[in-house]
Steps between C-alpha positions, in 0.01 A plus 500: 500500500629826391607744800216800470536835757336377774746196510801747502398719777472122664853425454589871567378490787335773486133646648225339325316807417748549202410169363202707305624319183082493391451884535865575371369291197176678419655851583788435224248344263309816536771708440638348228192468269499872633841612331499242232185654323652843592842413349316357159605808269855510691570165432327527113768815466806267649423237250508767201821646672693114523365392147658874323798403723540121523290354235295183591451316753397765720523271800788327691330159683686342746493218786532616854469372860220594672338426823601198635774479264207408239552621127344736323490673125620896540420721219621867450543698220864450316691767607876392332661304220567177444863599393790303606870462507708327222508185723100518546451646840311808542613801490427711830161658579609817434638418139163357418283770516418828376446844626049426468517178685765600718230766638216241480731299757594774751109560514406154537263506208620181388379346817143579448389145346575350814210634633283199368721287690411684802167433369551130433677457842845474409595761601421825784470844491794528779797212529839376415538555115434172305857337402605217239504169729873467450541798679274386761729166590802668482379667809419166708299506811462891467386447141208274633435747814449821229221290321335444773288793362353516146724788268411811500504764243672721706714451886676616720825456318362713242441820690790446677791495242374212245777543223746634707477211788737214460284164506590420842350827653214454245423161715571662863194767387325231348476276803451799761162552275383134470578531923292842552257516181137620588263724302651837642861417375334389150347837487808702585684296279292561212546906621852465497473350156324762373774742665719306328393495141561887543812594668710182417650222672672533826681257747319612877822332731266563775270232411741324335696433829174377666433259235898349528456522879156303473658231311844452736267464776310242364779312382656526847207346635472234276824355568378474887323174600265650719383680130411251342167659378695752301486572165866577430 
């Protein structure tokens, strides 16, 4: 049986009342039928603007690791290239696109499709970005610990540094949210989001030390016997 919310804040140890995975659900759903028919002509305008710059497809598909390590189809709009090196591997992410889909990128545009897998259930409003699976076991027991929560479309790692976090502090402020998420964090993260989108990216050390101090202490604990019931 896949792990759902409720069955993480039960591992977590954590106060039941933030195992509302049922109103969490129906609040997201809301939302995201909200923005998705709201977003319509954006996304309509993001296809015309990755077709004049990418040609066809105008979608990049991949497998990911969702909750309970399950896997899942992610679409987004193609944002880069498929141009490689001389040898065959890619070139790097910057090489691959241009100046349009660059901008489509930095405002998250190309994310927007991912809102019917919010829809569908793959995915949440709020939670650790989705990440190819190989990614996922590369990070053992933590790896399994972040999908304890379905994938969000935006997290905490994303308001708090996102491209310029290395992907072990990406995991400390992953695992500090799966630890402390409730419906008043999901709303101020999708503030900060918004905040975001408009003034840029930037690496908050404050909570970025929590989130690394979170994560020592639970691995501290989990090498003592009489922790046994700990996650890390």
């Amino acid at each position: 049986m896949k792990p759902n919310r409720e069955q993480a804040v039960t591992v977590l140890g954590l106060p039941p009342a933030l195992g509302s995975y049922r109103l969490r659900r129906v609040l997201e759903c809301l939302f995201a039928g909200l923005v998705f028919v709201l977003c319509l002509p954006l996304m309509a305008v993001t296809g015309v603007v990755v077709r004049a710059s990418l040609g066809r497809p105008l979608f990049f598909t991949q497998a990911r690791a969702g909750v309970g390590m399950r896997v899942f189809t992610v679409a987004k709009f193609r944002t880069m290239t498929d141009a490689r090196f001389p040898d065959g591997t890619l070139l790097p992410d910057e090489l691959r696109q241009t100046a349009a889909t660059r901008l489509l990128r930095r405002l998250r545009f190309d994310e927007l499709p991912q809102l019917l897998s919010v829809l569908t259930g793959d995915m949440s409003m709020v939670g650790p970005r989705p990440l190819p699976v190989a990614t996922i076991a590369a990070f053992g027991e933590l790896g399994r610990m972040r999908c304890l929560v379905a994938p969000g479309m935006t997290g905490w790692a994303q308001v708090n540094g996102n491209t310029r976090l290395s992907d072990e502090e990406k995991i400390a402020l992953d695992l500090w949210y799966v630890a402390h998420a409730n419906l008043r964090l999901d709303a101020w993260i999708l503030l900060l989001t918004l905040k975001t989108l408009v003034t840029g990216e930037r690496v908050h050390a404050g909570r970025l030390k929590m989130a690394e101090e979170f994560l020592a202490r639970r691995a501290a604990a989990g090498a003592e016997p009489a922790a046994a019931g700990s996650i890390f």
